[in-house]
N, C-alpha and C positions, 0 to 999 in steps of 0.2 A: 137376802143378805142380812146378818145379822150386824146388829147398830157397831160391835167390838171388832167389827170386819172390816178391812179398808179394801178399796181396789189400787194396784200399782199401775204407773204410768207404762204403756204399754206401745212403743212403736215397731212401725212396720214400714218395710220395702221390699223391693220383688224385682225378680229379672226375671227371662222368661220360663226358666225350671226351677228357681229358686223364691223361698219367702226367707228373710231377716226382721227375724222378731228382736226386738228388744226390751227388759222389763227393766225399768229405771228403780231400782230398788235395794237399797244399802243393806250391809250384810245379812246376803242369802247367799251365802256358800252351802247352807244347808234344804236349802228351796226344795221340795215337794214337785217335780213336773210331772207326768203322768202326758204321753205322748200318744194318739190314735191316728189311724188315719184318716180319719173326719174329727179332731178337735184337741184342745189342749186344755189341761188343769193343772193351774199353778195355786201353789200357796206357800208362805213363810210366817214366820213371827219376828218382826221387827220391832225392836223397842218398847216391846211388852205389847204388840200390836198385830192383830191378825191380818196379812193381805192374800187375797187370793182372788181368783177370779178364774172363768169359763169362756172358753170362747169356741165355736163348731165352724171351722173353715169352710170357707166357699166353693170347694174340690176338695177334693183328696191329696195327703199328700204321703211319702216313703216314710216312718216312723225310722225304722229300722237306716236308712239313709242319712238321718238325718243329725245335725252335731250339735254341742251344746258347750257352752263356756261361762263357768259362775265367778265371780270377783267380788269384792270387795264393793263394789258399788254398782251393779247390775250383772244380771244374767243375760248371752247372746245368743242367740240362737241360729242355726242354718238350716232350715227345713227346703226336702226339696221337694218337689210337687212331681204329680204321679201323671200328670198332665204336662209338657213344656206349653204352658200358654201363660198369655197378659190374662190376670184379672182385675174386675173392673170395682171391688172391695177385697178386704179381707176376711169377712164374715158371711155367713149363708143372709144372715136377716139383714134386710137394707136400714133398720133405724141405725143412725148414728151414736157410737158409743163414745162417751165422751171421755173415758181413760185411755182409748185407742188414739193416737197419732199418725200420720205421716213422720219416717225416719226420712229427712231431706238431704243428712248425711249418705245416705245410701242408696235413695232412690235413685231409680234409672228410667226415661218413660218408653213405651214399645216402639216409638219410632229412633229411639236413640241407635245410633248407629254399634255395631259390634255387643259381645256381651261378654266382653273380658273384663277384668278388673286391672287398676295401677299396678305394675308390677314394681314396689319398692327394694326388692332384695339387693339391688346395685349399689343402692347408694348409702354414701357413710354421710351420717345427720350429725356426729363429730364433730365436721369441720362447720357446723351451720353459725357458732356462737353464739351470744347469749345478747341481752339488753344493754349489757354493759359497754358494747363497742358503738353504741344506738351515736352516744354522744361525737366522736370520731367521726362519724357517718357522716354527719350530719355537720363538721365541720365547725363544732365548738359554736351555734348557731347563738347561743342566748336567748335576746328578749328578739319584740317585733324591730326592734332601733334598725340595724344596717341591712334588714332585711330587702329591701328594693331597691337600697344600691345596686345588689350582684343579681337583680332580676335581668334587667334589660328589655328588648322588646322580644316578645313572643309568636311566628307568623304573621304578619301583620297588624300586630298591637306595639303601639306607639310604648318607647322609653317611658317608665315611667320613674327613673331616678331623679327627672327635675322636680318631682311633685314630691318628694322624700324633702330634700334639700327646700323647696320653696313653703311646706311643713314647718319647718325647723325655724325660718326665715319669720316667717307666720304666727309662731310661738313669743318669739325673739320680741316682734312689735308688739304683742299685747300685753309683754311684760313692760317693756317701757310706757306704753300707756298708762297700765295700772299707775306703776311710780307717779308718771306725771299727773294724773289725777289724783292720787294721793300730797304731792307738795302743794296740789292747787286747795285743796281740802284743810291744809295745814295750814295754810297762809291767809286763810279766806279766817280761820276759826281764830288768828291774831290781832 
């Protein structure tokens, strides 16, 4: 690899016909793949910066199968394997590559039950709202102050709103001390 060369962050997960490649790497709309059925060659120029990188898979997979989505801030990939199996890496060579990751967004493990995915197309995220109703939520909460008054007790954990109130109590007396040791200090210096 040459020094003006970089490798992109490069995650991966699988199900058991499927690999999701991912390459973390900001505009490559115009990215370079190069797709076989034993391996892939990526490359781009970022920010006046060369990335690319090689990688020869573990199995074969459907080139011709398989789909691809470039953005703004990574390229995704859905390659489908010419095998339906778990494999036990991504790559043919067992060293570990350290630009390759675990996507834990998308992993799935082989004893995971089913191999569908979420189906979101139901729901409207419309009505989900924003941060702004957090406050509401939550009941105009403020600081920690009246916070364990409205605790109460929890399964068998004791009230703990006398310990709030006997706090406060607590406070109360050692501002009077101060004082009183402050007149005795005053009067002591007359």
């Amino acid at each position: 690899m040459n020094t003006s060369e970089r490798r992109p962050e490069v995650l991966w997960a699988q199900r058991e016909g499927l690999l999701y490649l991912t390459v973390e790497l900001h505009d490559a709309q115009d990215a370079k793949i190069e797709l076989t059925e034993t391996s892939i060659d990526f490359s781009n120029t970022t920010d006046n910066m060369l990335y690319k990188f090689h990688l020869d898979f573990y199995k074969p997979i459907n080139p011709k199968e398989s789909k691809k989505t470039l953005t703004g801030r990574k390229t995704f990939m859905i390659l489908e394997k010419q095998e339906g199996e778990w494999w036990p890496r991504l790559t043919k060579d067992t060293k570990k590559l350290a630009f390759v990751k675990t996507d834990f967004d998308h992993w799935k493990d082989s004893d995971d039950s089913g191999d569908e995915e979420p189906d979101f197309s139901g729901m409207d995220f419309s009505q989900m709202g924003g941060m702004g109703d957090m406050a509401s939520m939550m009941g105009g909460m403020g600081g920690m102050g009246g916070m364990m008054g409205g605790m109460g007790g929890m399964g068998g954990m004791p009230d703990l709103s006398a310990l709030a109130d006997d706090e406060d109590s607590n406070e109360a007396d050692a501002k009077d001390e101060d004082e009183a040791n402050n007149e005795t200090n005053d009067k002591a210096k007359d």
